[in-house]
NUFI-645514 format. One record per atom (N, C-alpha, C, CB): residue number from 1; residue in one letter; atom name; y, x, z. Coordinates in pm, whole numbers, always signed. Each point is the difference from the previous one (the first is absolute). Glycine has a CB too. Layout:
% NUFI-645514
num | residu | atome | yy | xx | zz
NUM | A | CA | Y | X | Z
...
END
This chain:
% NUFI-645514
num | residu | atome | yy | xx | zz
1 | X | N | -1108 | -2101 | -1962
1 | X | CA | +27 | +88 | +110
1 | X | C | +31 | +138 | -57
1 | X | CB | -151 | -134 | +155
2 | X | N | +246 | +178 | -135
2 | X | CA | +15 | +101 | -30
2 | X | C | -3 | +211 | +98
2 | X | CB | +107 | -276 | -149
3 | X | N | -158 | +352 | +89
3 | X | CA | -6 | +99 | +66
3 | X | C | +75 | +101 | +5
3 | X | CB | -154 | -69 | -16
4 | X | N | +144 | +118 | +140
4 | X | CA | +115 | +123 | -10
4 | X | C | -80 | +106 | +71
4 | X | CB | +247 | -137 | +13
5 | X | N | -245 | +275 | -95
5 | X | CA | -3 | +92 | +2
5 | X | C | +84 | +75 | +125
5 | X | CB | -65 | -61 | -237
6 | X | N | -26 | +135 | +335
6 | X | CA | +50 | +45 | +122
6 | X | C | +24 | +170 | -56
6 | X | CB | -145 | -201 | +200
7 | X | N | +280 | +264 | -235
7 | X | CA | -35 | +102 | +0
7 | X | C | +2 | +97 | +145
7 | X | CB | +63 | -62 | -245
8 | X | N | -29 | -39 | +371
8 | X | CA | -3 | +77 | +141
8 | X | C | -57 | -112 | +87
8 | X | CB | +217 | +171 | -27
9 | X | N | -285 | -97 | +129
9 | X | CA | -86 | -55 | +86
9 | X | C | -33 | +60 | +99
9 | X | CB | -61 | -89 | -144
10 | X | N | +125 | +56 | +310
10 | X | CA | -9 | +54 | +96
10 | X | C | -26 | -84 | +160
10 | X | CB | +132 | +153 | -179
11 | X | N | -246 | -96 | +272
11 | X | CA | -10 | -81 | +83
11 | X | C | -30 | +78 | +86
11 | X | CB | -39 | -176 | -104
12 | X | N | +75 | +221 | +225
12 | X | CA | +26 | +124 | +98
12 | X | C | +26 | -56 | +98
12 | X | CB | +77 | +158 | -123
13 | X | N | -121 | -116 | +274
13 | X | CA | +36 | +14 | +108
13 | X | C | +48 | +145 | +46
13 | X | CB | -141 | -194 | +17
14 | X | N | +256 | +202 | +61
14 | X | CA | -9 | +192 | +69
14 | X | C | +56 | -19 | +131
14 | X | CB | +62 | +167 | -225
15 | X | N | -81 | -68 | +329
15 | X | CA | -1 | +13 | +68
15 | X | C | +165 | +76 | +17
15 | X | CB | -283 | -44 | -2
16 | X | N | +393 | -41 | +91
16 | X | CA | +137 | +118 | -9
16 | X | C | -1 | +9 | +150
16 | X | CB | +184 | -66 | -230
17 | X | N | -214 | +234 | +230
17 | X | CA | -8 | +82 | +165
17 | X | C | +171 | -43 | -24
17 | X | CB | -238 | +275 | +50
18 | X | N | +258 | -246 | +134
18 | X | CA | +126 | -36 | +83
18 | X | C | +121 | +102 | -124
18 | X | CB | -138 | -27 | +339
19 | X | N | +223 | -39 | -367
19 | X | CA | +112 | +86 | -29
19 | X | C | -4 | +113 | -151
19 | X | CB | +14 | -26 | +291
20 | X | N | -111 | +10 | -325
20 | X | CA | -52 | +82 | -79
20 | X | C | -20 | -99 | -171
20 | X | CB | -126 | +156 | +258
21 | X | N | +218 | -124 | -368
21 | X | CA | +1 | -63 | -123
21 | X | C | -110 | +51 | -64
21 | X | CB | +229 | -34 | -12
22 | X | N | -238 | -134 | -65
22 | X | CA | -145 | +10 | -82
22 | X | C | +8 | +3 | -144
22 | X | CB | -101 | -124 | +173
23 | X | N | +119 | +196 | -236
23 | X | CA | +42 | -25 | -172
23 | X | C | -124 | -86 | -32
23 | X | CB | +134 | +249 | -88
24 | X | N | -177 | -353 | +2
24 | X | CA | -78 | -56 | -104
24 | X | C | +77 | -32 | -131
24 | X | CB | -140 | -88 | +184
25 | X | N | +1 | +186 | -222
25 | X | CA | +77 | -36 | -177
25 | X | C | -60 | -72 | -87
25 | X | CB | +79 | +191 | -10
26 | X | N | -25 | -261 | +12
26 | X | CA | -86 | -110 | -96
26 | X | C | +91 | +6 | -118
26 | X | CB | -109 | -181 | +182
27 | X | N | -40 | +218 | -296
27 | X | CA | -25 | +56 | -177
27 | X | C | +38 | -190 | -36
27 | X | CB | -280 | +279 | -29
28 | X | N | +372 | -289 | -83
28 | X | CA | +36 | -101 | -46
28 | X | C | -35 | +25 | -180
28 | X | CB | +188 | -49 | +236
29 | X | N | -209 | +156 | -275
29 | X | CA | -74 | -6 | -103
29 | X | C | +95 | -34 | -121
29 | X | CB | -204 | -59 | +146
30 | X | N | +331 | +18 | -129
30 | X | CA | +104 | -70 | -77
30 | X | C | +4 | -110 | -22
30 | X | CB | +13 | +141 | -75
31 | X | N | -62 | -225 | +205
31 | X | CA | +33 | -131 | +47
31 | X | C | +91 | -32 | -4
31 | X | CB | -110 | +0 | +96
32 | X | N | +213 | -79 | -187
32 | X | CA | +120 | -75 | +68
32 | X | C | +11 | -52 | +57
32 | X | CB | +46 | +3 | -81
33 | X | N | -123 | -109 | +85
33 | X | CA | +4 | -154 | +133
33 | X | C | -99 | +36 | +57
33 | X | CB | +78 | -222 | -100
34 | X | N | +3 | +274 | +292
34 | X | CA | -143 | +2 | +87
34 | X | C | +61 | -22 | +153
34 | X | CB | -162 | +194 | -168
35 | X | N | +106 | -259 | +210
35 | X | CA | +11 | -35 | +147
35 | X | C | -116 | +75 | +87
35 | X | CB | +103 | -240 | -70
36 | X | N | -56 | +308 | +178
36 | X | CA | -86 | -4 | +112
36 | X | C | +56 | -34 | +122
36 | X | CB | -116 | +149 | -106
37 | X | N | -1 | -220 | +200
37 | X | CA | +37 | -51 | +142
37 | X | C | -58 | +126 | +110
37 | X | CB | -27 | -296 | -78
38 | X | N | +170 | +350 | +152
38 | X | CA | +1 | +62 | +101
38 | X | C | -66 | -79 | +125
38 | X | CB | +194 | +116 | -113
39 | X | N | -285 | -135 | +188
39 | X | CA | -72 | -74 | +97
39 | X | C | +32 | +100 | +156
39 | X | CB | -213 | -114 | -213
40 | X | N | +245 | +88 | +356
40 | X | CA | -7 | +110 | +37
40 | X | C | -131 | -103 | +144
40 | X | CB | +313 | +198 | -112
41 | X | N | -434 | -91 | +95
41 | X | CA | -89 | -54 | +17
41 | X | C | -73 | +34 | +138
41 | X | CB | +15 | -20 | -243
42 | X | N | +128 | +72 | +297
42 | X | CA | -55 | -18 | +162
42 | X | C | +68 | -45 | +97
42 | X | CB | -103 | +154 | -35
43 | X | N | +39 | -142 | +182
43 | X | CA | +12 | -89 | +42
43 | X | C | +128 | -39 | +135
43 | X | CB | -251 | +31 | -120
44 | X | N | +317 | +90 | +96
44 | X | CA | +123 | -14 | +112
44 | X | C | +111 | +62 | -61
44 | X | CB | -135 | +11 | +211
45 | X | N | +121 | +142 | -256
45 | X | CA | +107 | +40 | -72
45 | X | C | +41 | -21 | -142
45 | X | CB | -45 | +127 | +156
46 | X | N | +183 | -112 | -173
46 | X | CA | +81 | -47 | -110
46 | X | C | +37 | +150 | -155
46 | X | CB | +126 | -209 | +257
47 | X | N | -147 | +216 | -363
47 | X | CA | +11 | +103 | -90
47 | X | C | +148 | -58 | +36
47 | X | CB | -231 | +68 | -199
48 | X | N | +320 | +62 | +228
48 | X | CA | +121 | +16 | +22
48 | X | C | +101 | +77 | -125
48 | X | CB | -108 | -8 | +250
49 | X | N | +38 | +16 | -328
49 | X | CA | +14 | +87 | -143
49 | X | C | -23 | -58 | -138
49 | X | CB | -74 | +170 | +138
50 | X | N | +146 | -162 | -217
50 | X | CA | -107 | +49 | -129
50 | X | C | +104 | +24 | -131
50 | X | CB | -241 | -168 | +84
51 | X | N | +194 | +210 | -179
51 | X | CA | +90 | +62 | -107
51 | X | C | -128 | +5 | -187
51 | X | CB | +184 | +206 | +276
52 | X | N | -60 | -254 | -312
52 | X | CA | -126 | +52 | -125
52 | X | C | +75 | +75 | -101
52 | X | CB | -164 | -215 | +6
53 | X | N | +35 | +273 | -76
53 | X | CA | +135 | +136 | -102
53 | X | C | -98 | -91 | -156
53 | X | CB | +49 | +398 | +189
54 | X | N | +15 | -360 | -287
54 | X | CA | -61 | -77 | -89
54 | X | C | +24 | +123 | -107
54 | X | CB | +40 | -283 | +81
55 | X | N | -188 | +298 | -179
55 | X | CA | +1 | +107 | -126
55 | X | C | +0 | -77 | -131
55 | X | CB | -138 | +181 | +129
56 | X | N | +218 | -226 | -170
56 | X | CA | +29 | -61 | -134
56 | X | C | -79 | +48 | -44
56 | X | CB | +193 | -40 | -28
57 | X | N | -257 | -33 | -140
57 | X | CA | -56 | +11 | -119
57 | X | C | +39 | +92 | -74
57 | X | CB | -32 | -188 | +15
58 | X | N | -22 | +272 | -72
58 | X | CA | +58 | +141 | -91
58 | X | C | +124 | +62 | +91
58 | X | CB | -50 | -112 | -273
59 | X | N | +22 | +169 | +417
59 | X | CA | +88 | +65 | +10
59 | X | C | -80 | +135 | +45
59 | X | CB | +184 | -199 | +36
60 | X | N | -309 | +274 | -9
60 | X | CA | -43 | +72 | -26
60 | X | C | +10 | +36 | +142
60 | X | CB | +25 | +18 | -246
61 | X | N | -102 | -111 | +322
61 | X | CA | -49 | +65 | +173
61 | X | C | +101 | -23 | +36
61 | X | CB | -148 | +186 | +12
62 | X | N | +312 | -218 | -24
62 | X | CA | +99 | +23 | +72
62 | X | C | +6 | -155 | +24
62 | X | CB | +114 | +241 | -87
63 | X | N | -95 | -182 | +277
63 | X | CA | -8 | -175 | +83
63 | X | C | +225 | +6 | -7
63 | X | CB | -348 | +0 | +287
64 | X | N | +379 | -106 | -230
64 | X | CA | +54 | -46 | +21
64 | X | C | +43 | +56 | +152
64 | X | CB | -82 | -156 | -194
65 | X | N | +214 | +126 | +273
65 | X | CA | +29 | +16 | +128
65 | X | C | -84 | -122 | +102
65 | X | CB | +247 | +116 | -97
66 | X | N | -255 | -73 | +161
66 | X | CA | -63 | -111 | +118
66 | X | C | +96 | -130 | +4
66 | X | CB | -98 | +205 | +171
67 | X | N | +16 | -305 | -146
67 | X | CA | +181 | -84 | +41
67 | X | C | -71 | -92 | +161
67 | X | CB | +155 | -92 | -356
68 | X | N | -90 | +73 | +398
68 | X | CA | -65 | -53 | +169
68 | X | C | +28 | -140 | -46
68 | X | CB | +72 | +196 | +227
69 | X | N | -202 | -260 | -174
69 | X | CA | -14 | -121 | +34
69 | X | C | +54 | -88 | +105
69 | X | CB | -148 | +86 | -98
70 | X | N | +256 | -172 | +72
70 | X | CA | +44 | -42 | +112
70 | X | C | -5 | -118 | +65
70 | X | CB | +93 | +138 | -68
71 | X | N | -137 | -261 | +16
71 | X | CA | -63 | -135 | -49
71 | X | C | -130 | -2 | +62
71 | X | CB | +116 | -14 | -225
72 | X | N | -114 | -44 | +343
72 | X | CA | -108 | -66 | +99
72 | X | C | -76 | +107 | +82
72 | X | CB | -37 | -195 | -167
73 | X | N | +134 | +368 | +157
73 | X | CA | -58 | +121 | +86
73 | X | C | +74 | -1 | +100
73 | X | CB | -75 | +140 | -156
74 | X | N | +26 | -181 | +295
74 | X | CA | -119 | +8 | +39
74 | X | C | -100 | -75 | -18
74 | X | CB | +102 | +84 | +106
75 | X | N | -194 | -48 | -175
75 | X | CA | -101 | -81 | -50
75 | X | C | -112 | -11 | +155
75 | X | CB | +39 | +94 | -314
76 | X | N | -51 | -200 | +358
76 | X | CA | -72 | -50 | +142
76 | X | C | -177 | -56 | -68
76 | X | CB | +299 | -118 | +157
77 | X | N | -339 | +176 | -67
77 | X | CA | -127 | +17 | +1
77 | X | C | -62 | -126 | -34
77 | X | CB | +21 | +178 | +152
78 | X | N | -101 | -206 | -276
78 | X | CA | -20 | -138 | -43
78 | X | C | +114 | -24 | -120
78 | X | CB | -96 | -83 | +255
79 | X | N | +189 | +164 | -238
79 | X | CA | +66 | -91 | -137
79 | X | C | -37 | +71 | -141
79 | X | CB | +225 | -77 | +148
80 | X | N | -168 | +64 | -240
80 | X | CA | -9 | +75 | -154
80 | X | C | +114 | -32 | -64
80 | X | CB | -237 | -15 | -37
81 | X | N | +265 | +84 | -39
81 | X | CA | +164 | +27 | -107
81 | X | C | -81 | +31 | -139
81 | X | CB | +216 | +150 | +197
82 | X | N | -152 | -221 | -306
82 | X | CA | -39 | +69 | -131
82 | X | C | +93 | +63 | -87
82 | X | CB | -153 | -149 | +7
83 | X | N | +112 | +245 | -56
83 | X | CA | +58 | +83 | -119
83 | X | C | +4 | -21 | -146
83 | X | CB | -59 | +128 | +150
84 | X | N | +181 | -160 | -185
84 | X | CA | -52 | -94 | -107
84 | X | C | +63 | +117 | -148
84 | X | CB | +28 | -317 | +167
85 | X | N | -87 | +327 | -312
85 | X | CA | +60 | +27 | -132
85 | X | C | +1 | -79 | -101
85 | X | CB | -43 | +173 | +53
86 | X | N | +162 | -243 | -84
86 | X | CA | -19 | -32 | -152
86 | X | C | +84 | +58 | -70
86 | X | CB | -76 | -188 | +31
87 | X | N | -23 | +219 | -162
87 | X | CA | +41 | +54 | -142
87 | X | C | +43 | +162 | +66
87 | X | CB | +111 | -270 | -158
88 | X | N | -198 | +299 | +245
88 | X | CA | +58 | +181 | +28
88 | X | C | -145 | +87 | -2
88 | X | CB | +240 | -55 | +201
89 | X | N | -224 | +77 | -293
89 | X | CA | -163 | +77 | -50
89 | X | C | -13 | +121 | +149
89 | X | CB | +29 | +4 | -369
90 | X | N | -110 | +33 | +367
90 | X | CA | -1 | +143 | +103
90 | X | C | -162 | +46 | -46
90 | X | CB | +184 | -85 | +265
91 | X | N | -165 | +196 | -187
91 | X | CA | -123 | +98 | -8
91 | X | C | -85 | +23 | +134
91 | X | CB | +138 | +121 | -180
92 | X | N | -28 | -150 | +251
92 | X | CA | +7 | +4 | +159
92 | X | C | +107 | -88 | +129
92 | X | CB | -77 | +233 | -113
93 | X | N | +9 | -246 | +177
93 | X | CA | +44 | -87 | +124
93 | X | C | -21 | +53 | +133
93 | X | CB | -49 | -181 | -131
94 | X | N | +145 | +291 | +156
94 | X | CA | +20 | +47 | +144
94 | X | C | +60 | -94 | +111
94 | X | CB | +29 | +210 | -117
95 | X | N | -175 | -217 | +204
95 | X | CA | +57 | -86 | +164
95 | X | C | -35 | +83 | +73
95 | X | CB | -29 | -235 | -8
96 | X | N | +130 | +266 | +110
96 | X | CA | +15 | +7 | +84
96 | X | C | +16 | -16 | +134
96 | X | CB | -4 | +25 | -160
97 | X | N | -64 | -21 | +227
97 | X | CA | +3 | -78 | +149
97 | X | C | -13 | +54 | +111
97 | X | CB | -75 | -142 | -91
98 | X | N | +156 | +80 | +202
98 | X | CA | -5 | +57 | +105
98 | X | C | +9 | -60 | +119
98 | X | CB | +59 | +134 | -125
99 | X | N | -134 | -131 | +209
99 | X | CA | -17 | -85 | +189
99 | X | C | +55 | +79 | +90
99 | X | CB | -225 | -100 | -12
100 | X | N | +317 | +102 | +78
100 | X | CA | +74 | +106 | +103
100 | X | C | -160 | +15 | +130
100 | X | CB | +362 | -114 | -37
101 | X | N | -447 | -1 | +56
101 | X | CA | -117 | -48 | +76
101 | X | C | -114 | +21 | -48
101 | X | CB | +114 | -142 | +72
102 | X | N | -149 | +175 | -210
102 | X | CA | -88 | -30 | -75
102 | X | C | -85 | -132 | -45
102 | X | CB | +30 | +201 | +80
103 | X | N | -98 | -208 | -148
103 | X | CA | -76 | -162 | -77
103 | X | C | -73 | +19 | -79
103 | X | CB | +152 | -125 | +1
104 | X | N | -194 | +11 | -87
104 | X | CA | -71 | +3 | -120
104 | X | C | +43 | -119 | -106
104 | X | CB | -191 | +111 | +144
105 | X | N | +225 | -41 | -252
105 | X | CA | +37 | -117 | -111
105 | X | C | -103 | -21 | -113
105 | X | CB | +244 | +57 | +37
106 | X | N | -263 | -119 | -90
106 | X | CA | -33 | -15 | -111
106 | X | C | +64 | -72 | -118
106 | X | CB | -153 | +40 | +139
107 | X | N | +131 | +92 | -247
107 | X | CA | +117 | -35 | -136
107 | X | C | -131 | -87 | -115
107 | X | CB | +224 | +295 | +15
108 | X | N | -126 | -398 | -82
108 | X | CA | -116 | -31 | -91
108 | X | C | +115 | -66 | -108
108 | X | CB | -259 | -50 | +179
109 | X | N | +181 | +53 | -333
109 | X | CA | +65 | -52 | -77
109 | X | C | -12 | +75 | -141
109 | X | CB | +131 | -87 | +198
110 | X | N | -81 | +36 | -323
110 | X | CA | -34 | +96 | -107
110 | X | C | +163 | -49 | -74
110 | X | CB | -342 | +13 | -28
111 | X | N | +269 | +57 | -133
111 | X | CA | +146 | -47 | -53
111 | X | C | -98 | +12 | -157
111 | X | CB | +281 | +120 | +195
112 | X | N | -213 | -214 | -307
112 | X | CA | +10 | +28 | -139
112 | X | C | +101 | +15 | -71
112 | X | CB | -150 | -85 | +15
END
């Protein structure tokens, strides 16, 4: 059996008021391969949003442009979408999200 070393590890619920974007940044540590599952974890309204900006490995705090998510948004209450990296080291993992209604998601997932 073999082991693998998590250098990221994240498991969060938040709360997104009506209309109002939620940055989470999830520290990747210089994870290349990492998945997390977007969950949107309530119970009528849909996250109508989302975008992620990404801070490469040795680039010194500097993120990337946002890029919008467009692949299964509107995300309906009960479903989940994942975010997937291979072989793309980062430092950071900007999500972004947003409910025109408000909700609650929860992000989970790591990377090595």
């Amino acid at each position: 059996m073999s082991k693998h070393l998590l250098l990221a590890q994240h498991a969060q619920t938040y709360e997104l008021a009506a209309g109002v974007p939620l940055d989470v940044d999830l520290p990747l540590n210089g994870a290349a391969n990492w998945r997390f599952v977007v969950r949107n974890t309530g119970d009528t309204n849909p996250i109508t949003a989302m975008a992620v900006t990404r801070a490469a490995l040795g680039v010194d705090e500097q993120m990337d442009a946002a890029v919008a998510v467009t692949a299964d948004i509107p995300l309906a209450a009960g479903a989940r979408t994942a975010i997937v990296g291979t072989n793309e080291p980062l430092t950071t993992l900007r999500v972004t999200l947003t409910s025109t209604a408000g909700t609650s998601v929860r992000i989970a997932g790591g990377g090595r």
